[in-house]
C-alpha positions in Angstrom: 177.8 -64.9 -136.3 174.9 -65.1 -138.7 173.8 -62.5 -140.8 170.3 -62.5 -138.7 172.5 -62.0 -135.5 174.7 -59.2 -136.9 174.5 -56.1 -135.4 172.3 -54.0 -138.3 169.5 -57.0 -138.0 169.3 -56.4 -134.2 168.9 -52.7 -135.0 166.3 -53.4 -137.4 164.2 -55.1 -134.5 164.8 -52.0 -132.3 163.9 -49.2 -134.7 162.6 -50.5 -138.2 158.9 -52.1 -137.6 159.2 -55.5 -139.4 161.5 -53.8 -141.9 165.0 -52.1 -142.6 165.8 -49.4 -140.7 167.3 -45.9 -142.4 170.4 -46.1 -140.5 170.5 -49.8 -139.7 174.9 -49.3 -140.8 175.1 -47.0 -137.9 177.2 -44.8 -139.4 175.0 -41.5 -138.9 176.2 -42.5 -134.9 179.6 -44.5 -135.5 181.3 -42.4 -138.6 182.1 -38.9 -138.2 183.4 -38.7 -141.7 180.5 -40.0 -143.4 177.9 -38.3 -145.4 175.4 -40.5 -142.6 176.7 -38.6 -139.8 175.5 -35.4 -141.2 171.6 -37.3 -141.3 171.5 -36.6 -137.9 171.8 -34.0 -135.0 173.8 -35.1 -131.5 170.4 -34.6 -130.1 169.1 -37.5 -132.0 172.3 -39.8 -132.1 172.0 -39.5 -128.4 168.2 -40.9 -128.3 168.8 -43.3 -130.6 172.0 -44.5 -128.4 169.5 -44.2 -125.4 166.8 -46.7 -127.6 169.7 -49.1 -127.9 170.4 -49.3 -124.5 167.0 -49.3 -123.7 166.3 -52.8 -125.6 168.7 -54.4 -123.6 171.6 -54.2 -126.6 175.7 -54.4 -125.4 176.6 -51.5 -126.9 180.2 -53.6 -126.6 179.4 -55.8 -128.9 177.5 -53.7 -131.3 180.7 -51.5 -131.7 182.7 -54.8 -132.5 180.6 -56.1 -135.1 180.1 -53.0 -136.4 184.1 -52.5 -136.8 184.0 -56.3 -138.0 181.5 -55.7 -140.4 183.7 -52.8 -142.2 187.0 -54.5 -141.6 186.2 -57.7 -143.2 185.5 -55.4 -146.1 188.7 -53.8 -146.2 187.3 -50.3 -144.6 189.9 -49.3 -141.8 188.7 -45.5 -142.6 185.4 -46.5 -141.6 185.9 -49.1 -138.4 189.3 -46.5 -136.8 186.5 -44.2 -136.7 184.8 -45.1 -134.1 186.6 -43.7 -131.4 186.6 -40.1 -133.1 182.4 -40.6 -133.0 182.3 -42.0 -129.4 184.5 -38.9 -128.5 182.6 -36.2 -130.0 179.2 -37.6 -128.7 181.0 -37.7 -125.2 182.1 -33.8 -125.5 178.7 -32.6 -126.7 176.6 -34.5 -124.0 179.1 -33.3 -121.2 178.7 -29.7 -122.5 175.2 -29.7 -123.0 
């Protein structure tokens, strides 16, 4: 897939207004360990999870090329987190 297909371009359509958007890596939603995560509440996550799905994006796919993108760079910390993220965004939505 083409660099203009990859996931953080698509997110730049959805939230950055003709340009790069602040969290177009996705790791403030994706990354639990990351200094990004911390940019943003589970409130906010949430909404921006809910603009994603709202613009018609495969939230599948996303997650792939998102662990593709930091695998191919040789970032298994990065890409195994995913699952950690996904988890604590299910536990504070179902508690909320």
């Amino acid at each position: 897939m083409d660099d203009d297909n990859f996931y953080e371009a698509r997110l730049d359509k959805i939230f950055g207004n003709g340009s790069m958007w602040k969290h177009r890596t996705f790791r403030t939603i994706l990354d639990p360990f990351s200094s990004e995560w911390n940019g943003t509440d589970y409130d906010k996550k949430i909404e921006i999870l809910e603009k994603v799905v709202a613009a018609s994006e495969d939230l599948e796919m996303l997650i792939s090329e998102y662990k593709e993108r930091y695998d191919e760079q040789n970032r298994k910390d990065i890409s195994s987190s995913v699952e950690s993220a996904l988890t604590k965004l299910l536990q504070y939505r179902l508690t909320k």
